[in-house]
N, C-alpha and C positions, 0 to 999 in steps of 0.2 A: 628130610631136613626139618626135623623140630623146632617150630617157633621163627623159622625163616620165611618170608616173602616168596610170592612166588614166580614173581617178576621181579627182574634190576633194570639199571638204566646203566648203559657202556656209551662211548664215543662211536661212530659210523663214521667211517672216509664213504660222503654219498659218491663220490663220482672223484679223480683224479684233478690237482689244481691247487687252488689260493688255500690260507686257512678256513677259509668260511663254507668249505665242504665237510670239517668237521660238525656234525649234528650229534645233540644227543637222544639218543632212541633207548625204546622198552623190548628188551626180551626176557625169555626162561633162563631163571640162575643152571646154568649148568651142573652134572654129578661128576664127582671125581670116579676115577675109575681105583682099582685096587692099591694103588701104588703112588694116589697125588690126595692132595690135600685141597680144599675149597677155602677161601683166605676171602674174608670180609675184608674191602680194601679203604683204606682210610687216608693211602696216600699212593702217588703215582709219578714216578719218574720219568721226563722227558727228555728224549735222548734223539742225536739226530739222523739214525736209521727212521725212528718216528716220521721225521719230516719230508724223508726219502720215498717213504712207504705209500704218504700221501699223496706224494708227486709223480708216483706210477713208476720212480726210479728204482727199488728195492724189492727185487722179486723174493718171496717169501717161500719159506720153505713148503713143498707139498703135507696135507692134512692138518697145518695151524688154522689156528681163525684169523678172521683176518680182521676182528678190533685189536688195535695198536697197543702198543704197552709193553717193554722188556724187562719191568722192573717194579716191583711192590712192595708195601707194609701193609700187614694189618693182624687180624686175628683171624688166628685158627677154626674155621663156624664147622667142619665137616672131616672125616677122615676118610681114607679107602679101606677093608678091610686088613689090607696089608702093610699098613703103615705102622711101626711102633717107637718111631724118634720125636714125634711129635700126638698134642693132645688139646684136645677142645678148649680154647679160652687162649694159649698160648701165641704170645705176640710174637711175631716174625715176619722176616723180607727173605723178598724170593728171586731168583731168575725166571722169568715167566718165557714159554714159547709162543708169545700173546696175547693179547689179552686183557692188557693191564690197566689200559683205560676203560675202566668197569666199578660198578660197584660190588663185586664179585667174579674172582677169579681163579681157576682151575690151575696146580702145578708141582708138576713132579717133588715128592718129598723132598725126592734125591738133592733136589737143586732149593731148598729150605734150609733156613737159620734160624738159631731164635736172635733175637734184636739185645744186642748187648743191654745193660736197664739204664746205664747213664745215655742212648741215645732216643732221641723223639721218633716217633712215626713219620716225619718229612725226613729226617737227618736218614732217617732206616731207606727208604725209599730212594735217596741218592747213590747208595751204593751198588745193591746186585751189577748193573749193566755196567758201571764203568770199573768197579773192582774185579771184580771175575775179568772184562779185557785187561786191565792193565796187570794182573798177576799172570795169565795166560802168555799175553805179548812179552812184556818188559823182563821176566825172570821166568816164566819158562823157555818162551821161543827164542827169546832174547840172553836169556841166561846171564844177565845181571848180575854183579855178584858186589861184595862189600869191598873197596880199594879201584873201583872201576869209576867211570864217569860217564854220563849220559845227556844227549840235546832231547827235550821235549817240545814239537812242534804242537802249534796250539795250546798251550800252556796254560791259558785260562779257559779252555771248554772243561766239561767235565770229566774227559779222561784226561786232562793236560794234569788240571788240579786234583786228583786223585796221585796222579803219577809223583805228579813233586810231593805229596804229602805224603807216601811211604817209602819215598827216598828218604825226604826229608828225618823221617821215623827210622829210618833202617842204616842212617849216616853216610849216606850214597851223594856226591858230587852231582849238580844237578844244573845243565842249562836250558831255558827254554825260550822259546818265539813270542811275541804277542803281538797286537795289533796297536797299544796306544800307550802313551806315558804314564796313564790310569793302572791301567792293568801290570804294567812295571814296578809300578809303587807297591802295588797291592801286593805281589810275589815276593818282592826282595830279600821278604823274612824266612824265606826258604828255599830262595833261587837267585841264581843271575840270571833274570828277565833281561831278555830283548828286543827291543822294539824295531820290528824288521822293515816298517813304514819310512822309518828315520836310519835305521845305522846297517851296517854290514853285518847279519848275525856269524858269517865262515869267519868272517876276519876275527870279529871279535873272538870267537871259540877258540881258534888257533892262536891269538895272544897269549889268552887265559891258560891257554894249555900246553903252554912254550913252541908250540907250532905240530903238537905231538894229536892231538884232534878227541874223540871219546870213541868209549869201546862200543854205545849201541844206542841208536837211535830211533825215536816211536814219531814216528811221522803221520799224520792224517790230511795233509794236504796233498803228497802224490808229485804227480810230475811235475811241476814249477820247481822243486827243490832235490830231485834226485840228482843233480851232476852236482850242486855244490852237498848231497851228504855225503855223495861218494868221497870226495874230497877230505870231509870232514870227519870220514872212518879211520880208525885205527887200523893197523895189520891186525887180523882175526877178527876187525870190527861185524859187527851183526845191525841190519836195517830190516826194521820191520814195518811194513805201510798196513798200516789199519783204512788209508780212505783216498780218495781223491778230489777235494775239495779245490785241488789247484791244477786238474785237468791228469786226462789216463794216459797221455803219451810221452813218453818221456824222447826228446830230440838229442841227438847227435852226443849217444853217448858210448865211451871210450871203455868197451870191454875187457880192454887190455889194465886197466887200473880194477879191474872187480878180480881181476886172475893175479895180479902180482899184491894187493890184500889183502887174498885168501878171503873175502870179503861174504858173508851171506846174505842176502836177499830176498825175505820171507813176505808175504800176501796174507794175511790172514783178515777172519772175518769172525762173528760169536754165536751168530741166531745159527748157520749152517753146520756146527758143531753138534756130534751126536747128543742124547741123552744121558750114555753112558762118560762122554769127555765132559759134561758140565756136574756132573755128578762128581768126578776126580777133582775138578775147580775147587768145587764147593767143601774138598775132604781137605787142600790145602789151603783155602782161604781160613776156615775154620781153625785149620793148627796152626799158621802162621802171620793170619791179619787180625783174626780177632780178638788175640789178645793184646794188639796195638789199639785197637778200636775201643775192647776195655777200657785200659789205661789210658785212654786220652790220648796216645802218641802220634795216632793217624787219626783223620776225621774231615767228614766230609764237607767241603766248603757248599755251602746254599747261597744262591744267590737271589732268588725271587720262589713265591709260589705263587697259585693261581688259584681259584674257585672251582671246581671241573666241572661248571660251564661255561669259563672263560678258557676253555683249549684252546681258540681257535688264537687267545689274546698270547701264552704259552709259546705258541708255534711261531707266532709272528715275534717272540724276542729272542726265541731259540736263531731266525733266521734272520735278526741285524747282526749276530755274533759281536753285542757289546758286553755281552755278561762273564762275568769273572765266578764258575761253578756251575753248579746243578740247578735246574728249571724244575718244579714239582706242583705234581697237581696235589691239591688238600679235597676231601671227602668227609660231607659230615656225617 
């Protein structure tokens, strides 16, 4: 590594807990091996497996590291021998398999972009982790399609507001959850926001929808809201739970409406995903987002960044869940 340090400084979860077990520590810049790429990071996405990971909740795949991070910008400092999509100096975000709160970070080419040039290195850094889920869930596993209509629960986390921005881009019908009048305002311009604090989100959807409901719905809150999605599936509707922020058990629920539906019911997760399934991700975000991301059509909402040694300040806003978009570390 020419002209590279030989040491960085990453984030450390010392021990399981509060934010204030985030430290930042010195180690060895790690080598890429034949087939990844070494990325000076200049910025860092925080996302709330992040917060999961630090709270001993999120057990991580065998042979990652276990500094946090699923998601980067920066520039190209190193190759592997076997890499020829990318080259020394060239700005790009990545899907990381951890990592990424560093100031260097090791990662499959495969799962490499270059950064469109109308977007910044924070704007870059919002994307990998919540694009790659929200293309994976919503229009693969969900299978999405243009004349359909969709609930987005959490609406303003960063996979909410990714989701509504490529419907939004792609002419896709779109309702979603939120938590405050704030955060309703803010969407409007691209959703029917619902404030679930205050009104009936089922009722409401089935107004708007002549009582007819939508065909796929991305949920990350989990069991609180599984008997009224069922409800609010269409026949051949599709539910996909990305998390359980509103608890894993879902009570006194009527199988007999999941069979006369035809309804599907998908679990899906991102870090546990092979190398070779993030690789395909990244073949189709590339043909069919990034040229929205060019254009302007989709883009990532930002709603704060941080210093990255204010992680621990980061994690604590990630975790009031007032923010409307993406949390991002900045690196000088």
């Amino acid at each position: 590594m020419k002209n590279l340090p030989n040491k960085m400084r990453h984030i450390e979860i010392s021990q399981f807990g509060e934010p204030e077990v985030l430290n930042v520590v010195e180690a060895e810049i790690p080598r890429p091996k034949s087939s990844e790429v070494l990325i000076q990071v200049k910025a860092a996405g925080i996302n709330r497996p992040d917060v999961l990971q630090r709270k001993g909740l999120y057990p991580m795949p065998k042979g990652v590291t276990p500094i946090p991070g699923l998601e980067v910008a920066g520039i190209v400092v190193e190759i592997g021998k076997d890499v020829q999509d990318f080259k020394i100096g060239d700005r790009v975000c990545a899907l990381t398999n951890g990592g990424g709160y560093a100031e260097y970070c090791i990662v499959p080419a495969s799962q490499t972009l270059i950064i469109p040039k109308n977007l910044s290195f924070v704007q870059a850094a919002a994307i990998p982790e919540t694009y790659y889920t929200v293309w994976a869930n919503l229009f693969d596993i969900g299978q999405l399609k243009n004349g359909e209509t969709t609930l987005i629960h959490g609406g303003a986390s960063g996979i909410g507001t990714t989701a509504l921005s490529l419907c939004h881009a792609l002419g896709i019908q779109t309702f979603c959850t939120v938590g405050s009048d704030e955060k309703v305002e803010e969407l409007k311009g691209i959703s029917t926001a619902i404030n679930y604090k205050k009104d009936d989100f089922e009722q409401i959807v089935l107004e708007k929808t002549d009582q007819k409901g939508v065909d796929v719905i991305l949920d990350i809150v989990g069991a609180k809201y599984f008997n009224q999605n069922m409800n609010l599936l269409k026949r051949d509707g599709r539910l996909v739970i990305l998390g359980f922020m509103g608890g894993r058990m879902a009570k006194e629920f009527d199988l007999q409406q999941l069979i006369l539906k035809r309804a599907k019911v998908t679990g899906s997760t991102m870090r546990a995903r092979t190398d070779q399934e993030k690789a395909e991700i990244t073949q189709s975000l590339k043909q069919t987002v990034w040229p929205l991301l060019e254009q302007g059509k989709s883009f990532p909402i930002i709603y704060k960044t941080f210093a990255f040694e204010d992680v621990a300040k980061a994690h604590r806003t990630m975790e009031q869940s007032e923010h409307i978009g993406k949390i991002v570390l900045e690196l000088n």
